[in-house]
N, C-alpha and C positions, 0 to 999 in steps of 0.2 A: 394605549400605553405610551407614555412618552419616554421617547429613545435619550440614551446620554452622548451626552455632549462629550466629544474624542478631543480634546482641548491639545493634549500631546501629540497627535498625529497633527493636528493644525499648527502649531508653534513648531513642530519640526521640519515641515514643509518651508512652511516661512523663513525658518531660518538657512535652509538650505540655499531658497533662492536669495537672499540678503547678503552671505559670503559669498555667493557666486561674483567674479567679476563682470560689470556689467557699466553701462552709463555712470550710474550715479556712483559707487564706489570708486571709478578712472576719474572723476569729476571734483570729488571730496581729495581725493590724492594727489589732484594735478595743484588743487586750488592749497590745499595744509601746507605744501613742501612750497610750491612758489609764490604763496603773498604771507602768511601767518597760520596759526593754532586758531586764531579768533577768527580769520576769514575762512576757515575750514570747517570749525562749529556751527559759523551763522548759516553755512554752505548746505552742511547735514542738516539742520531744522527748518530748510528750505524745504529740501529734500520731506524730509520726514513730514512736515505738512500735507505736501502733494500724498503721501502716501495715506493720512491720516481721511484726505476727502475721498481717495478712492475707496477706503475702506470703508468710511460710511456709508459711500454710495452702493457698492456690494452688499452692506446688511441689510440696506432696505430695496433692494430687488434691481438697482438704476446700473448696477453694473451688468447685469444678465440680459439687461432691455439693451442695453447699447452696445454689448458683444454679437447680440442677436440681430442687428443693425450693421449692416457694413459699410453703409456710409459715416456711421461716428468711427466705427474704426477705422478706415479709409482717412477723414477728415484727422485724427488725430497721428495715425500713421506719418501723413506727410508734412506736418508740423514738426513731430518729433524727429522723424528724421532731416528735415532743414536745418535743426536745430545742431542735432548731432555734427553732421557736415557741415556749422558754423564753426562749431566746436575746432573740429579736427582742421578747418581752413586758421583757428587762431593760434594752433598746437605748431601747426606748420611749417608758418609767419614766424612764429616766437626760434624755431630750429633753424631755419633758413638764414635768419636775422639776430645774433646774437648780439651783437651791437644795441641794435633798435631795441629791444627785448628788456635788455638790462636798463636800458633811460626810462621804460613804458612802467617799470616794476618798481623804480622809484614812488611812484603813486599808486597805490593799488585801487581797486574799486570801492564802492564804500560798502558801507554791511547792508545798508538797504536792498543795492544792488546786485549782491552778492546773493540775499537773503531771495529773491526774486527770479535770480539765475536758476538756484536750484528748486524754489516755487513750479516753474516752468520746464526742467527740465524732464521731474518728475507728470505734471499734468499731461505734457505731450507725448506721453510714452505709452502706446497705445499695448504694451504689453504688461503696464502696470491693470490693465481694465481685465484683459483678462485673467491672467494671472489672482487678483482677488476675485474674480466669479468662481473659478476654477476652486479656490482656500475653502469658498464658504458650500460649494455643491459638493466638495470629498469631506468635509469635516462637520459641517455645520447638519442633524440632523432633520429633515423637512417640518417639522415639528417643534421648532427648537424657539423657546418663548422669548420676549423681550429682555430677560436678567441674561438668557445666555447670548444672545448676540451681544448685547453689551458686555459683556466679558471676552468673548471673542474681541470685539474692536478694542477695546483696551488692552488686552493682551499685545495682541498683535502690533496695537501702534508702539507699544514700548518699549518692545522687542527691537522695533525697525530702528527707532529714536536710539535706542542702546547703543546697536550695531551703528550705525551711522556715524553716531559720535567717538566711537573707539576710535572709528578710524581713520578719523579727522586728527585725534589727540596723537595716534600711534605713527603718522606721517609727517607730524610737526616736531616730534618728538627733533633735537639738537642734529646727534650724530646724520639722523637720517635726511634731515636737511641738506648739513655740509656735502654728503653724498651727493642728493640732486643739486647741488650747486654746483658741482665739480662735474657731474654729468648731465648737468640742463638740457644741453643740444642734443643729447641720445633720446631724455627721456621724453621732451620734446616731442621728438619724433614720432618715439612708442605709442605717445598718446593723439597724435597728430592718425598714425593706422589706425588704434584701434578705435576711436570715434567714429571716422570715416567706416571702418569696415561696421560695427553699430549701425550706423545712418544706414548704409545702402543696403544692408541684413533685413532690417525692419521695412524696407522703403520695398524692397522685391521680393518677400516673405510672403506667404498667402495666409492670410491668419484667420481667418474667417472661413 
């Protein structure tokens, strides 16, 4: 007999971890309020990409082989958290240095770049790997044929793509701008900790 597919237990999950503060929503908010709405969208579809391969990679079994694997999560652990701890060393720079800061933002990066940042911040996040094995072993039933995983993964990716993009749009939004303009060097800071604290979380976490 085949079992149904809990599609709402899955997409609630999902969304759970998506509003949770994390890498990439500190990433999208650092990036909407300090370069543009345009380098914050490209930022999220960066993002949502990476999210889009782990997902695939989860329905067809390569996330369950590589969590079971402590060397891919090991390997991708200490990527993502370099990563993170670049992050928080440019959040830092940008507080310490408000002078520097304001010349460096004259030029933002390009959307390429931008689109790549967040490609990467997402692949290295060795808790995106689990986190989708995890989606599809609570919700996905062992039985569950090729139409519903494919509805899982579209679900799911749209979801994230959704969310993503809000909150790219919702941090570039005017007032909220002028806000971090007027408190750069706080938020700065803010996000200077909480990458750093990300990076070294992930980095001496046992996850496996």
């Amino acid at each position: 007999m085949h079992s149904e597919l809990n599609l709402f237990l899955i997409l609630s999950f999902s969304l759970i971890t998506l509003i949770s503060p994390g890498p990439a929503t500190l990433a999208i908010t650092a990036t909407s309020m300090g370069q543009s709405r345009k380098h914050g969208l490209v930022l999220a579809s960066g993002i949502s990409t990476g999210s889009i391969i782990w997902n695939v990679s989860a329905a067809l079994g390569l996330g369950a082989i590589m969590a079971a694997n402590p060397v891919f999560v090991d390997f991708f652990r200490y990527f993502g958290s370099a990563y993170l701890l670049y992050l928080a060393y440019k959040s830092l720079r940008s507080a310490l240095n408000p002078s520097k800061a304001k010349t460096q933002d004259v030029k933002p990066a390009s959307f390429k770049t931008t689109y790549l940042k967040g490609l990467a911040l997402h692949l290295t996040n060795p808790k995106a790997i689990l986190f989708f094995t995890a989606l599809y072993a609570i919700g996905v039933p062992a039985d569950a044929t090729f139409t519903d995983l494919a509805i899982v993964v579209f679900c799911v990716a749209a979801q994230a793509a959704l969310v993503m993009h809000i909150y790219a749009y919702i941090f570039s939004i005017p007032k909220v701008v002028n806000v971090y303009i007027k408190l750069k060097r706080w938020f700065e800071t803010v996000f200077a900790v909480a990458f750093g604290f990300a990076g070294v979380k992930i980095l001496l976490s046992d996850m496996v």
